[in-house]
LUMLUM-612011 format. One line per field, with one value per residue (C-alpha): residue in three letters; x, y, z; residue number from 0. Coordinates in Angstrom, 2 decimals, m for minus. Each point is the difference from the previous one (the first is absolute). Layout:
<atoms>
res = ala	...;
px = X	...;
py = Y	...;
pz = Z	...;
n = NUM	...;
</atoms>
This chain:
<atoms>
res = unk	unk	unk	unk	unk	unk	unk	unk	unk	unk	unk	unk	unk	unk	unk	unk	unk	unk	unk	unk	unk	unk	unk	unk	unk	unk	unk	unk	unk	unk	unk	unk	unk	unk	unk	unk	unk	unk	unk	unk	unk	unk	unk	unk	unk	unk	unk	unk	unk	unk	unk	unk	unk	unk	unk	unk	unk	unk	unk	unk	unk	unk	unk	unk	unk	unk	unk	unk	unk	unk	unk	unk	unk	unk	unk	unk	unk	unk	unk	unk	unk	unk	unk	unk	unk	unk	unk	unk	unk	unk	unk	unk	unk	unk	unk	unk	unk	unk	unk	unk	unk	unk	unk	unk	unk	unk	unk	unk	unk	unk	unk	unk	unk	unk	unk	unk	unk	unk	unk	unk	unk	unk	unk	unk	unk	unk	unk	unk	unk	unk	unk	unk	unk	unk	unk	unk	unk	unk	unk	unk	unk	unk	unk	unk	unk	unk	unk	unk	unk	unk	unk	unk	unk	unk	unk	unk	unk	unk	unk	unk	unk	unk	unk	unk	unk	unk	unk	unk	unk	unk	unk	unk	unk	unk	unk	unk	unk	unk	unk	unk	unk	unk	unk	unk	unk	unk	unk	unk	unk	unk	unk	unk	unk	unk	unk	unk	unk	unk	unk	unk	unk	unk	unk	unk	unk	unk	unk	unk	unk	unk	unk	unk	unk	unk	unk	unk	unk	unk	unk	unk	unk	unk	unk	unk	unk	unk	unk	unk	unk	unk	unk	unk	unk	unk	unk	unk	unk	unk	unk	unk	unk	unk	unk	unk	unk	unk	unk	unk	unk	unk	unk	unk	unk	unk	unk	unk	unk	unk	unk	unk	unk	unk	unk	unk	unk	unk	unk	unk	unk	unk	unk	unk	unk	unk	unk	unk	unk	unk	unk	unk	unk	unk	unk	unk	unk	unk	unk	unk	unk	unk	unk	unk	unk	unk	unk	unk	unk	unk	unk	unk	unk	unk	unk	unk	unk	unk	unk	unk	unk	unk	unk	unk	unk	unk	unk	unk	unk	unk	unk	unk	unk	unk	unk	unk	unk	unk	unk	unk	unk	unk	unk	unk	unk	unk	unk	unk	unk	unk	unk	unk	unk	unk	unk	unk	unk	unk	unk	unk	unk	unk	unk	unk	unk	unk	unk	unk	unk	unk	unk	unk	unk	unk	unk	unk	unk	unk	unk	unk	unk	unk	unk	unk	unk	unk	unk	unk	unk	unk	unk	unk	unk	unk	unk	unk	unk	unk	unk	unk	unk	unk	unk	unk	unk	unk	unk	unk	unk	unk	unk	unk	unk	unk	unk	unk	unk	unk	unk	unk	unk	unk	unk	unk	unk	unk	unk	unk	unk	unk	unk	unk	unk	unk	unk	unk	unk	unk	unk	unk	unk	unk	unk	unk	unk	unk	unk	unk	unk	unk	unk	unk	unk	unk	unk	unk	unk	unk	unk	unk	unk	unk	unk	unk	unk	unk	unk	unk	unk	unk	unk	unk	unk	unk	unk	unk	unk	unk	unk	unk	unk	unk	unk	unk	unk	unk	unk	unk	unk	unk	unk	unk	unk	unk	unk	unk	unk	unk	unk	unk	unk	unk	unk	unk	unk	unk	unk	unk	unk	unk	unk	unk	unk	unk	unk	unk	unk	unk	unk	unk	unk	unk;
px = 24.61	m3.35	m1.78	2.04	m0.83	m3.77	0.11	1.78	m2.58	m2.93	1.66	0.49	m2.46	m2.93	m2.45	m1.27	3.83	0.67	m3.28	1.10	3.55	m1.67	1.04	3.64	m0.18	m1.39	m2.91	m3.71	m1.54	m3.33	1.66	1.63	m2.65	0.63	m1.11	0.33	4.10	1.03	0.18	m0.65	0.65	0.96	2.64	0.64	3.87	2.16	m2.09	m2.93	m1.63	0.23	m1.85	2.00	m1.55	1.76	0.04	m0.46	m3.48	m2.16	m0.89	3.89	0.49	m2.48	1.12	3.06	3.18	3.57	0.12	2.37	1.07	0.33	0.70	m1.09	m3.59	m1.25	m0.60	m1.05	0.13	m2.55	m1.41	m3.24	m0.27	m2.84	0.66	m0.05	m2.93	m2.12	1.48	m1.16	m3.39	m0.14	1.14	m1.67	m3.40	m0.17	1.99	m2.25	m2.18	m3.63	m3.69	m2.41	m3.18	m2.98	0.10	3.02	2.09	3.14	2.73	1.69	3.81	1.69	4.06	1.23	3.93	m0.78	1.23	m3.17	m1.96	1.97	m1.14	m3.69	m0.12	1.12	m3.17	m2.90	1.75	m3.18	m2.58	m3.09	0.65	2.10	3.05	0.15	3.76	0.99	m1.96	1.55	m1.50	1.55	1.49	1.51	1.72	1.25	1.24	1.81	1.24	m2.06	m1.91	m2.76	2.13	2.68	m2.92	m1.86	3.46	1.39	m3.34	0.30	3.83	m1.49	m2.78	2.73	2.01	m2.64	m1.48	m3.43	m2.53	m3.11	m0.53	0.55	m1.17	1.29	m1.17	0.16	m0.25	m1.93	0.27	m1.45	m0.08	m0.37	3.61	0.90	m2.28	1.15	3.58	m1.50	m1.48	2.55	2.68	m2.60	m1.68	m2.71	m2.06	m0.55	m0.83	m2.20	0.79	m2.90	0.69	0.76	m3.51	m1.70	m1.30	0.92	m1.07	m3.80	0.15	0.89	m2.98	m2.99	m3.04	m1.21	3.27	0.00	m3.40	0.94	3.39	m2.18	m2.64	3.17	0.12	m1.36	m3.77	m0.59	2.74	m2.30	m2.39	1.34	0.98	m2.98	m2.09	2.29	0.81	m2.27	m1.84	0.53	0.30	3.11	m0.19	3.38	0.26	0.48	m3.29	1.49	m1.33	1.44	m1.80	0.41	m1.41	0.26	3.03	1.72	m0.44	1.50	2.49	1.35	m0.39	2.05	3.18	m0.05	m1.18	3.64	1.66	m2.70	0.79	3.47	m0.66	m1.60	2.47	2.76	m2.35	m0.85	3.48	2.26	m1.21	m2.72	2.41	2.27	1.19	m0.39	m2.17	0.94	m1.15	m1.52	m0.10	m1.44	1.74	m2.51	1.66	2.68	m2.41	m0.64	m3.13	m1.13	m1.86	m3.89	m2.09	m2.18	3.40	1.03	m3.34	m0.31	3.57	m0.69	m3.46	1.33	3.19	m1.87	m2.73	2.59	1.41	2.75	1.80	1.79	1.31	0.37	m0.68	2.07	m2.31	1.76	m1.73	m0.61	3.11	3.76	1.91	3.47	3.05	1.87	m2.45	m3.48	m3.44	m0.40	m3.82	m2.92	m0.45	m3.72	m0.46	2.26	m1.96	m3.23	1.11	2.11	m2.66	m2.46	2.95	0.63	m3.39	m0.20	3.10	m1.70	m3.09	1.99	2.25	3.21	3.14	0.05	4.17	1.52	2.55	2.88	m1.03	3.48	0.05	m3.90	0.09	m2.79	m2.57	0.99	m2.90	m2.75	1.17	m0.03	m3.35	m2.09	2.13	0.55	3.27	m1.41	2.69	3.05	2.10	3.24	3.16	3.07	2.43	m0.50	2.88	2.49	m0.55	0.23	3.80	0.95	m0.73	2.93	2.27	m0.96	0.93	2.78	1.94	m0.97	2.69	m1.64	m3.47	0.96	1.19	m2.66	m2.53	1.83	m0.46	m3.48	m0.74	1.80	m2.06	m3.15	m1.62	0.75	m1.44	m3.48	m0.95	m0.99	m2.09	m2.44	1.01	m0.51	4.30	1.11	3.67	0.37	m1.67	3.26	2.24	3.94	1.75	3.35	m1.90	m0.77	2.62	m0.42	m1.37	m3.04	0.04	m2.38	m2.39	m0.23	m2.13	m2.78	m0.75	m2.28	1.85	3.33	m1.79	m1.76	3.73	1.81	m2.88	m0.57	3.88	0.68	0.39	2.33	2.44	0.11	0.51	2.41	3.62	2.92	3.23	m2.56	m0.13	m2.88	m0.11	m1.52	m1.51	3.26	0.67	m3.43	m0.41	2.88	m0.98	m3.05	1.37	1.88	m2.57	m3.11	m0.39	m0.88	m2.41	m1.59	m1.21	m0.25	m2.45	m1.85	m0.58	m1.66	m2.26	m0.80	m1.61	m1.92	m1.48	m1.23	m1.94	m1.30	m0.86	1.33	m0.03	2.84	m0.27	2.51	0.81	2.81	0.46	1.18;
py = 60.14	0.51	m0.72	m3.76	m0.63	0.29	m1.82	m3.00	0.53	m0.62	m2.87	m1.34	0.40	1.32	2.98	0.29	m0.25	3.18	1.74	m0.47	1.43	2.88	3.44	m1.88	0.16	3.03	m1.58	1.43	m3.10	0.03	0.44	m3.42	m2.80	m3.00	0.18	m2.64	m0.59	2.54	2.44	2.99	3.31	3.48	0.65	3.56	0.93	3.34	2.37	m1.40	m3.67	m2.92	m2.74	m3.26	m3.12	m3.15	m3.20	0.50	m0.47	1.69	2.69	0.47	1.27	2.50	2.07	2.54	m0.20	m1.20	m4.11	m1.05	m3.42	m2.04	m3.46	m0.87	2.05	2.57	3.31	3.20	3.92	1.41	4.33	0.54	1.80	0.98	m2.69	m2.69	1.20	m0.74	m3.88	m0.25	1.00	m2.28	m2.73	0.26	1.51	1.08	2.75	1.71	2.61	m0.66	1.54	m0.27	0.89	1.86	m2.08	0.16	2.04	1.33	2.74	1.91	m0.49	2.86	m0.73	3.38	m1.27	m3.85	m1.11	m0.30	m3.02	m2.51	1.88	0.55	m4.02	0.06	1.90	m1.49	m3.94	m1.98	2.74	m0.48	3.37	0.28	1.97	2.25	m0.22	1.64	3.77	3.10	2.85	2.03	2.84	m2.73	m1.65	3.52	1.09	m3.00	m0.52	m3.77	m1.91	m1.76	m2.98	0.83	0.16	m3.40	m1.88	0.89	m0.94	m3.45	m0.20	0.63	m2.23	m2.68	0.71	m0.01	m3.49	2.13	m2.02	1.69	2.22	3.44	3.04	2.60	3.02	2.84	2.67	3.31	m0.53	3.00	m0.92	m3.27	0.19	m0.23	m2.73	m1.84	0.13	m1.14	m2.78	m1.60	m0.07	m2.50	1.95	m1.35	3.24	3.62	2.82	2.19	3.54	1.94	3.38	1.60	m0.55	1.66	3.10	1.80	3.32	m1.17	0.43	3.62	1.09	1.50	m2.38	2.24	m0.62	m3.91	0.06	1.82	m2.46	m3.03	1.01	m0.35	m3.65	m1.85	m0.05	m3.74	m0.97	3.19	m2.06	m3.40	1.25	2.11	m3.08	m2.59	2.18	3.18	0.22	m3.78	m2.02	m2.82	m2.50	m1.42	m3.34	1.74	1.58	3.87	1.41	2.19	2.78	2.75	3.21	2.15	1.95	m3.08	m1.66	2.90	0.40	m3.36	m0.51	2.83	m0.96	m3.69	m0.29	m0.10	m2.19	m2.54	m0.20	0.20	m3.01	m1.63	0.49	m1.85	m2.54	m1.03	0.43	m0.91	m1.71	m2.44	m0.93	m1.20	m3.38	m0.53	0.90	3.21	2.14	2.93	2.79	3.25	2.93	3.43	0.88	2.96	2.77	3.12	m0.84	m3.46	m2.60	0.46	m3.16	1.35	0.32	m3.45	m1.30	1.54	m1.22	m3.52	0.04	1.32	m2.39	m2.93	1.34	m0.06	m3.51	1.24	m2.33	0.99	m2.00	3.21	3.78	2.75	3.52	2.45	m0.24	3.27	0.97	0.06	m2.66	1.17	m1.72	m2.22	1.61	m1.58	1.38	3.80	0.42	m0.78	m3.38	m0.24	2.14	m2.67	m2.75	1.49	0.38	m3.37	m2.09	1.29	m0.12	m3.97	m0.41	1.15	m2.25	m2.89	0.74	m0.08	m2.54	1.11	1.39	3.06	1.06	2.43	2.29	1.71	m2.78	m0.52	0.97	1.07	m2.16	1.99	m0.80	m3.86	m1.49	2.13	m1.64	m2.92	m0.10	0.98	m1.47	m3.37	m0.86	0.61	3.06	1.14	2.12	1.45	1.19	1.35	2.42	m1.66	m2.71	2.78	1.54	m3.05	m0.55	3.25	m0.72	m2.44	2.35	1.89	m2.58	m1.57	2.78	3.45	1.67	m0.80	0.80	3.43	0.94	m1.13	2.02	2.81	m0.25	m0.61	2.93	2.23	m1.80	m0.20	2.53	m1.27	m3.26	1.50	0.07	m3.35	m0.15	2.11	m0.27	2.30	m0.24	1.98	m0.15	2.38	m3.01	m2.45	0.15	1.62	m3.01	1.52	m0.50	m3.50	m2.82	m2.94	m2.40	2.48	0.45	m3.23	1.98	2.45	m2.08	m0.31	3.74	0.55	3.33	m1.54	m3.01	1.98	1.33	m3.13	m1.87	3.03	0.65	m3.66	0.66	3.07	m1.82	m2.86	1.81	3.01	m0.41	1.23	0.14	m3.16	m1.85	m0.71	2.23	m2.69	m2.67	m1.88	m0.10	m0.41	m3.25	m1.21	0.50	m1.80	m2.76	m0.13	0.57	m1.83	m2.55	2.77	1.79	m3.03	m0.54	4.05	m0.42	m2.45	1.24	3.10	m1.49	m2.83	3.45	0.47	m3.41	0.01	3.21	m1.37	m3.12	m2.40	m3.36	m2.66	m3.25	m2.14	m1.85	m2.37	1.11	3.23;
pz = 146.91	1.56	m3.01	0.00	3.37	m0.65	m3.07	2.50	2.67	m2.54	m1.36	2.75	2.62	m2.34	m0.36	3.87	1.35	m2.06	1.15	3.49	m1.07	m1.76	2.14	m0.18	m3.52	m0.55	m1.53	m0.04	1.76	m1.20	m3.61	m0.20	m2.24	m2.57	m3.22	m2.45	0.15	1.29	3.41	0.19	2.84	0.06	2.51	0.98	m0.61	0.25	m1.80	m1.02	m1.04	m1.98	m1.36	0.00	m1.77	0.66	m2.33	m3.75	m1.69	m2.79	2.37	1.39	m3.86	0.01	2.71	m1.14	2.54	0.61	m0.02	2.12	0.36	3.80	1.14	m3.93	1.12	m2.59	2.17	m1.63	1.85	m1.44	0.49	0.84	m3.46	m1.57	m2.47	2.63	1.95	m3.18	0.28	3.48	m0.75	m2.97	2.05	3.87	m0.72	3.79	m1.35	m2.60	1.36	m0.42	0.69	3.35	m1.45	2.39	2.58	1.67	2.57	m1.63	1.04	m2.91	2.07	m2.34	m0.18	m1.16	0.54	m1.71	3.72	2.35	m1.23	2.29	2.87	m1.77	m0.22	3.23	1.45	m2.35	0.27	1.28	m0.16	m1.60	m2.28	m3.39	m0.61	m2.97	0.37	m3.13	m0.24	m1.72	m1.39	m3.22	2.57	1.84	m2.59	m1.12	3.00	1.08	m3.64	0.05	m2.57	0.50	m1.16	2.98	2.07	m0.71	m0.01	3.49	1.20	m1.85	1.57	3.40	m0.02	m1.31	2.69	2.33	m1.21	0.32	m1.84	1.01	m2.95	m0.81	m2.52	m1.55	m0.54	m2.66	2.49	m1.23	m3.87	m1.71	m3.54	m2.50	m0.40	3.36	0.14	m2.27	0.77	3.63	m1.40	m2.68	3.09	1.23	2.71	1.59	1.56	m1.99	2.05	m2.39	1.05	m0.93	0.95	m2.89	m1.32	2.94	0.17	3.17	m1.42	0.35	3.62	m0.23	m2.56	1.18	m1.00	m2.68	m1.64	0.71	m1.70	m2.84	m0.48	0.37	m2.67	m2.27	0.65	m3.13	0.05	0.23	2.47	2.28	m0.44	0.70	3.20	1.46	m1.02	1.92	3.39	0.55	3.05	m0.02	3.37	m0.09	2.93	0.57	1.87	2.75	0.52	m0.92	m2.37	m2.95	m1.40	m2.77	m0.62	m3.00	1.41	1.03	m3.36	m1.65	1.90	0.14	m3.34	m0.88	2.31	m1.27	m3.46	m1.59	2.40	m0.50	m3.51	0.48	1.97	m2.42	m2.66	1.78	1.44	m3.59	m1.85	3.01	2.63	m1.73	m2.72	2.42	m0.38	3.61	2.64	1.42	3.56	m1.73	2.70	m0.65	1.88	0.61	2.74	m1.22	m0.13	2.51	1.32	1.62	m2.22	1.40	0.45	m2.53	m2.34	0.69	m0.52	m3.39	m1.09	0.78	m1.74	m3.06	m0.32	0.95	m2.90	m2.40	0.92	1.45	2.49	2.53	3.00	2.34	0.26	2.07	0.77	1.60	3.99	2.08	1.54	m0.08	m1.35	m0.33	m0.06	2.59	2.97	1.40	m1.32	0.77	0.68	1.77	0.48	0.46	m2.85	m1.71	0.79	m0.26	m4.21	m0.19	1.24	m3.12	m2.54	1.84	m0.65	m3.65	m1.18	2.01	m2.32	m3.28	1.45	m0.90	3.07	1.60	m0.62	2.52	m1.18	1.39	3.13	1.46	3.64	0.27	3.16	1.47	m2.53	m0.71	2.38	m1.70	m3.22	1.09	1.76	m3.06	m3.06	2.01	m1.55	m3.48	m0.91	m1.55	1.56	m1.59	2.50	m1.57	1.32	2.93	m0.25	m1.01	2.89	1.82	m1.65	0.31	4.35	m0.93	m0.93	2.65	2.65	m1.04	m3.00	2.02	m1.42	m3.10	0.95	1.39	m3.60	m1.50	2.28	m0.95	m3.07	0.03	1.78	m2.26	m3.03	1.36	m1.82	m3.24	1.07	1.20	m3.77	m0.46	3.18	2.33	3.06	3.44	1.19	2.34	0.31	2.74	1.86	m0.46	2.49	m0.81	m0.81	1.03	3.45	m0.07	1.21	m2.21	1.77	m0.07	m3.82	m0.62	2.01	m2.69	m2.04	2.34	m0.61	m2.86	m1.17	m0.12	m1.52	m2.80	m0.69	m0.57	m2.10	m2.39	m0.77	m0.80	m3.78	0.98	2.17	m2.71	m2.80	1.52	m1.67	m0.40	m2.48	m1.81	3.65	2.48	3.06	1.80	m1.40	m0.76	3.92	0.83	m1.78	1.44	3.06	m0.40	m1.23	3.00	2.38	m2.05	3.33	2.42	m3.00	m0.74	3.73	0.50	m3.35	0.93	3.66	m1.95	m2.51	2.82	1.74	m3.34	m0.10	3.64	0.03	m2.99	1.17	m2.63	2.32	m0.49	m2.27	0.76	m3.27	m0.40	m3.90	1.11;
n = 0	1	2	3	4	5	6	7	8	9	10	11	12	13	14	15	16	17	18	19	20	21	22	23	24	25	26	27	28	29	30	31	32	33	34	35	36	37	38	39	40	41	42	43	44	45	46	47	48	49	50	51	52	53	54	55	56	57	58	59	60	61	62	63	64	65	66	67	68	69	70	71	72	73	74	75	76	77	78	79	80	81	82	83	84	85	86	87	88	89	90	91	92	93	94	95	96	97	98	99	100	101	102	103	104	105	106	107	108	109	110	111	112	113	114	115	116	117	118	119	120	121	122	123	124	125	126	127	128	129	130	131	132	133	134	135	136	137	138	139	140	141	142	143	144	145	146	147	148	149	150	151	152	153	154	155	156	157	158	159	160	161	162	163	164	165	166	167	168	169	170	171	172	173	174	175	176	177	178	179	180	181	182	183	184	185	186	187	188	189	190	191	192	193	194	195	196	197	198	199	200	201	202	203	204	205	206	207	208	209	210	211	212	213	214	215	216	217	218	219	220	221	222	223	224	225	226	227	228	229	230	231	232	233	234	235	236	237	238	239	240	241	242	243	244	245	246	247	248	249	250	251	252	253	254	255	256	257	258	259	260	261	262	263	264	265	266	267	268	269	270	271	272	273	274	275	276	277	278	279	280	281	282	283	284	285	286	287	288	289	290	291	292	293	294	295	296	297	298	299	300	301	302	303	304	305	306	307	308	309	310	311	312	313	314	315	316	317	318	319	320	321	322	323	324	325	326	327	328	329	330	331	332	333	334	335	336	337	338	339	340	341	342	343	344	345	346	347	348	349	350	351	352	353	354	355	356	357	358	359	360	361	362	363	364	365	366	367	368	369	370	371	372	373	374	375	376	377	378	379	380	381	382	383	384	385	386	387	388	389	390	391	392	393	394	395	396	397	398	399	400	401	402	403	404	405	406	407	408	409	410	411	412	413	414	415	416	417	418	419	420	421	422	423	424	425	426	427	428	429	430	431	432	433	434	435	436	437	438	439	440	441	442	443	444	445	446	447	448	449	450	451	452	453	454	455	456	457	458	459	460	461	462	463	464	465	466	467	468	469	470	471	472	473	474	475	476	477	478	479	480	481	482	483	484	485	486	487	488	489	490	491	492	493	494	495	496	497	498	499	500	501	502	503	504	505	506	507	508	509;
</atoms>
């Protein structure tokens, strides 16, 4: 009946009248265009949403759905399938993901639930920085039972929805081998994530330097030579005015740690990325190791990819510090800057991004980035918009929330394995305490933080008897309450983007 009425309402008064009657309708405003003959919106109805295309036309056919027939009007209820995702992209280009290059600000916005990005476009609408809206690494995907196809089409649904024509990428988050890679790629992402780690040597750092001698005399003889020719006791002036320097123990050592991964590098630069049939935001990820990336390190990376015409677009070391998980920077701030303003300055000399990892909620150290990379960086957030639903639950479902805490405190250990983290749980307060108008408050405290973001996978995935725990309910619940995430959302990444300083652009387009 309320699909008739609409259909009426267009007909008769036209698109604007049923923009202004869009909350009546259920219909995501922003959602509602003309294209060719026909109309299209999603509306948002009992469980989920729906794409409905009014008036019949070459593109009406394409989409899959039930055709029903009104007032002698062709009208067709269509999912937002996988299927038809790939029609909207084909058809409005806004939708496809796409690449930023070196030169931009962009935020990796990563949507762990395939729910967020309203509230992502929400924040970044008429910035001047880019929204990698669709970014998922393999343990993601695995622990949320995704694909990177799921991922890239409830972006492409949201920014639909959204009418969000400002561009976005997407990002093949932490790939680890040509496969991965390449399964990134042929889904039509945008961004791959090298992750190098597994070609670094962390056992270098532990050797005495006899031992690193006698290692690197087992490099071949002429690439020895190549590289005490190019860099020992040489001087490298960066535009800066710092200066770079290597002694023999330095050289070795370096060499040693990073040899591998710059071939590694190499070999899915030339078979991967430049084969590409498109361009492609080719980041370069040294930053899961146990030590911090020295400038000396990240000098001698970039030299050595750049010498073997390797292009990248951005490059993540890992910075002195703690950057854990859903928590600001744990450190020494001057000591931070001191070392980000020579790593700033050595991506400024190559002139490729600095990328920030793990950067979700490192408040603290936000104006130091921005003061030295001058909105020329990439940083990636995550877990951070999980948390940010699970405060929704919180609010509005305690009942629900206090079940879940419970459970993720009985869990937590089996979590800790895919992260290093410094938890204390004895530091949450007894929930069996709390009255609920206080629960909310509980993720303001980085302990009780840290144990929500690292059990996501757990309390998605727990069953039983076949069924979800939780994740069933949750989603529900979600859907119910997506207004109030949406603005709770965007209120948190809006904090981001101001201690960052990303400055407004107002632009009528988006």
């Amino acid at each position: 009946m309320q699909l008739r009425m609409m259909i009426k309402d267009y007909k008769k008064n036209g698109i604007e009248e049923l923009k202004n009657k869009a909350v009546q309708y259920n219909i995501y405003k922003n959602s509602v265009l003309e294209y060719g003959s026909s109309l299209f919106f999603i509306r948002k109805a009992e469980m989920g949403r729906e794409l409905i295309i009014v008036k019949q036309s070459d593109t009406f056919d394409q989409f899959r759905g039930e055709i029903i027939k009104t007032d002698g009007i062709y009208t067709k209820k269509a999912n937002l399938s996988n299927e038809n995702a790939a029609v909207i992209r084909d058809t409005f280009k806004y939708t496809q993901p796409k690449s930023f290059g070196k030169d931009e600000t962009t935020l990796g916005l990563g949507d762990r639930l395939g729910i967020a990005s309203p509230g992502h476009i929400a924040a970044i609408r008429g910035t001047n920085a880019k929204p990698i809206l669709a970014q998922q690494s393999i343990r993601e995907l695995q622990l949320t039972n995704r694909t990177y196809q799921d991922v890239l089409d409830d972006v492409t649904w949201a920014v639909f929805q959204e009418g969000y024509r400002g561009g976005y990428g997407a990002d093949g988050d932490h790939l680890k081998s040509a496969g991965e890679v390449k399964m990134a790629l042929e889904t039509g992402f945008t961004m791959i994530t090298l992750d190098c780690s597994e070609y670094i040597n962390n056992t270098i750092n532990k050797m005495t330097m006899v031992e690193i001698e006698k290692k690197y005399k087992q490099l071949p003889f002429t690439k020895l030579k190549e590289l005490e020719k190019y860099y020992l006791n040489k001087m490298f002036v960066l535009n800066s005015g710092e200066k770079i320097t290597f002694k023999k123990d330095d050289l070795m050592k370096t060499a040693l740690i990073y040899h591998k991964m710059i071939d590694f590098t190499r070999g899915i630069y030339q078979n991967q990325i430049k084969k590409s049939d498109r361009v492609i935001d080719f980041e370069i990820s040294i930053d899961e190791t146990s030590t911090p990336t020295t400038p000396q390190a990240h000098y001698f990376v970039a030299t050595e990819l750049m010498r073997l015409a390797v292009d990248f677009v951005s490059l993540a070391p890992k910075f002195i510090g703690e950057f854990q998980k859903g928590i600001d920077y744990i450190g020494d701030i001057k000591q931070f800057e001191q070392e980000f303003k020579l790593h700033s300055a050595i991506a400024d000399h190559f002139g490729y991004k600095l990328s920030i990892h793990s950067g979700s909620d490192k408040l603290s150290i936000y104006p130091v980035i921005a003061r030295y990379t001058n909105g020329r960086v990439h940083i990636k957030t995550s877990g951070t918009s999980w948390l940010e639903a699970m405060r929704v639950i919180a609010k509005y479902e305690p009942d629900l929330y206090r079940k879940i805490h419970i459970f993720a405190l009985r869990h937590f250990k089996e979590a800790t394995k895919y992260y290093h983290v410094t938890t204390n749980l004895d530091n949450i307060l007894d929930i069996s305490k709390l009255r609920d108008e206080q629960l909310p408050e509980l993720l303001c405290q980085n302990d009780a933080r840290q144990l929500i973001h690292l059990t996501y996978g757990l309390i998605l995935n727990d069953r039983q008897q076949g069924n979800y725990l939780y994740k069933d309910e949750l989603y529900q619940k979600w859907h119910k309450y997506e207004k109030e995430y949406r603005i709770i959302l965007k209120r948190h990444i809006g904090r981001h983007l101001k201690k960052l300083g990303i400055k407004i652009e107002l632009k009528l387009s988006d």
